[in-house]
N, C-alpha and C positions, 0 to 999 in steps of 0.2 A: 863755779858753775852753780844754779839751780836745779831742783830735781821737783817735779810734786812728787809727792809719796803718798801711795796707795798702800796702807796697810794690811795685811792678809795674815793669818792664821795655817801656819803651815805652808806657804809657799814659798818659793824662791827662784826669783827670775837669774839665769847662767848667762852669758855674754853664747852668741851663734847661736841659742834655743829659739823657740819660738811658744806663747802660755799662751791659751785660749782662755779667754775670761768672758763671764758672763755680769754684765754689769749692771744692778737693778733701784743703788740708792742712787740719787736727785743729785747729789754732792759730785758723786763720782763719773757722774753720766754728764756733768757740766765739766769735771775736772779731764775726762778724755776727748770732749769735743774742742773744748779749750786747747791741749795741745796738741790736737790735729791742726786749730787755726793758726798757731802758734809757732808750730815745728819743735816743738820743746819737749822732752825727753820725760819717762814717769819711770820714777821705781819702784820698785816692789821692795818693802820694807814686810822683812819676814817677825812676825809675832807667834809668843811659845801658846798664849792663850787669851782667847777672847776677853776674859775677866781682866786682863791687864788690859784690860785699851780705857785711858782714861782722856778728858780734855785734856788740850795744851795749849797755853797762851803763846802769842810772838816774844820771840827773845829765848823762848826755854827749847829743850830736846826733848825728841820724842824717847822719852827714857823705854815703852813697853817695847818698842823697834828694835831689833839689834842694827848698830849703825853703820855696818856693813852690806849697802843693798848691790843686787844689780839692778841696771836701768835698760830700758831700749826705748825704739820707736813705736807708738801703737798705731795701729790700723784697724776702723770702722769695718768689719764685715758683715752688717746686718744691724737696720735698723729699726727694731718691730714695731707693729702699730702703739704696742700699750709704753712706747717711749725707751724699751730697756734696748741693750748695747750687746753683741756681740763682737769680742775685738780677739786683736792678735797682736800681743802683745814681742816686738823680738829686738830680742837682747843683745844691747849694743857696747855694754861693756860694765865695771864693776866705781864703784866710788864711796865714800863714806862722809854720811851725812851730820849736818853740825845742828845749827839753831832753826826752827821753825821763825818764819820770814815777816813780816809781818803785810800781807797783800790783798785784803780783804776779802779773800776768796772763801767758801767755804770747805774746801781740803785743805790740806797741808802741802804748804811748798818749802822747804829746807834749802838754806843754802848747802855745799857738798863741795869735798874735795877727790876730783878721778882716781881712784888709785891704779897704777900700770904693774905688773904682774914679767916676772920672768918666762916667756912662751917659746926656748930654745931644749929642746928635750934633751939629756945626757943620749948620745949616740946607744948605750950600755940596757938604757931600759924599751928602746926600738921594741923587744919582741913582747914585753909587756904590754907596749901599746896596741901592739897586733890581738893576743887575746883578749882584752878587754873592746878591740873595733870587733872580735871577731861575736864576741860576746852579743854585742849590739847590734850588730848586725842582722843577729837570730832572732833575735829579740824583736825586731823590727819587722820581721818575716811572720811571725806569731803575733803582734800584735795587728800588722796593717793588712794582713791576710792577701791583699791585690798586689801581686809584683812589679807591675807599675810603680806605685805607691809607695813600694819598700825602694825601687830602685833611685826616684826622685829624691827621695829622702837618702840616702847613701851617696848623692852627687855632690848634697851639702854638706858631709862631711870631709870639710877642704882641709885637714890635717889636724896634728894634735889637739891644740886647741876646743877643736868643733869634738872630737871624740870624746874628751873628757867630759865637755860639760854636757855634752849629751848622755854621756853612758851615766853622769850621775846626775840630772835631772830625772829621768827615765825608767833608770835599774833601779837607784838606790830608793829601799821604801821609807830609812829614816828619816825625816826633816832637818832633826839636829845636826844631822849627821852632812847631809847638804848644806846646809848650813857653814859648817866646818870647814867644807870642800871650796866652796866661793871666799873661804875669808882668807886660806892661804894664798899664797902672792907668788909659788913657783911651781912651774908645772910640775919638778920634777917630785915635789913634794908630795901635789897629788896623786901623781903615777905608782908610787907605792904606797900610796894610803889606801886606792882603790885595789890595786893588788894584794894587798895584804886584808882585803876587805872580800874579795873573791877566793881566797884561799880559805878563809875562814865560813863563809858563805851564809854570812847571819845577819846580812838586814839589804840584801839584792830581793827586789821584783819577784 
């Protein structure tokens, strides 16, 4: 597959999230209209810091990325006068990116390999998952303040999967640390990483 890759600084797109991004260089503002015309998918390539973002020729990798992004679909929700983008960015799954392509474009598009993920939870950790939706779910109530709005959003949470990436898009304030959560490949790994991350209660929201 192909990805374009949108480089960012501290973020990381989860598979079932949804990023709100504000889109204002000329590069990027062509690379999101482009694969709305397209249908073609954009990842977020998360970076530790802006001082690493260096050029990169076709053929080579995006070494300051970690190669590990998630990707989804973006959607146009505003389009202001002065040109810049509002999008929504949601996340359709996770892959790991190889060589920058060579397509004349001025972003980066990376060829990429999907990576698929273990999404059957041990029966065992069921009640861990519950405090951790239970978690979120508060959390959602204090942040969206309109019950409505916490409710729609709790409709989306259509099983493990959608819980986890959500409670660690969301909760968690480390980057690295998400980072980490998107790169393992089995739920059950994350269910106690996040567990063990809530007991301890030192880098949650």
């Amino acid at each position: 597959m192909e990805l374009f890759v949108f480089p960012l600084v501290n973020v990381t797109l989860f598979p079932k999230t949804t990023k709100p991004l504000n889109i204002f260089e000329p590069r990027y503002i062509k690379m999101v209209k482009d694969a709305v015309e397209k249908d073609q998918f954009v990842a977020i390539g998360h970076v530790e810091s802006p001082a690493e973002i260096v050029p990169v020729s076709p053929g080579e990798s995006l070494s300051f990325v970690n190669p590990v992004v998630g990707y989804g679909r973006v959607q146009i929700v505003e389009e202001r006068a002065n040109g810049f983008l509002l999008v929504f960015l949601v996340g359709v799954g996770k892959a790991r990116i190889g060589k920058v392509l060579d397509t004349m474009t001025p972003y980066y598009v990376c060829d990429a390999k999907e990576l698929l993920e273990n999404q059957l939870p041990d029966p065992k950790l069921l009640p861990k998952i519950k405090v951790l939706n239970k978690m979120l779910v508060t959390w959602l109530g204090k942040y969206f303040g309109n019950p409505m709005q916490t409710e729609m959003f709790i409709k989306n949470l259509d099983g493990p999967e959608a819980i986890i990436s959500a409670f660690t898009a969301y909760l968690v304030k480390d980057y690295d640390f998400q980072q980490m959560v998107l790169e393992l490949d089995d739920i059950n790994k994350k269910i106690e990483l996040l567990y063990r991350l809530v007991e301890s209660n030192e880098v949650l929201s």
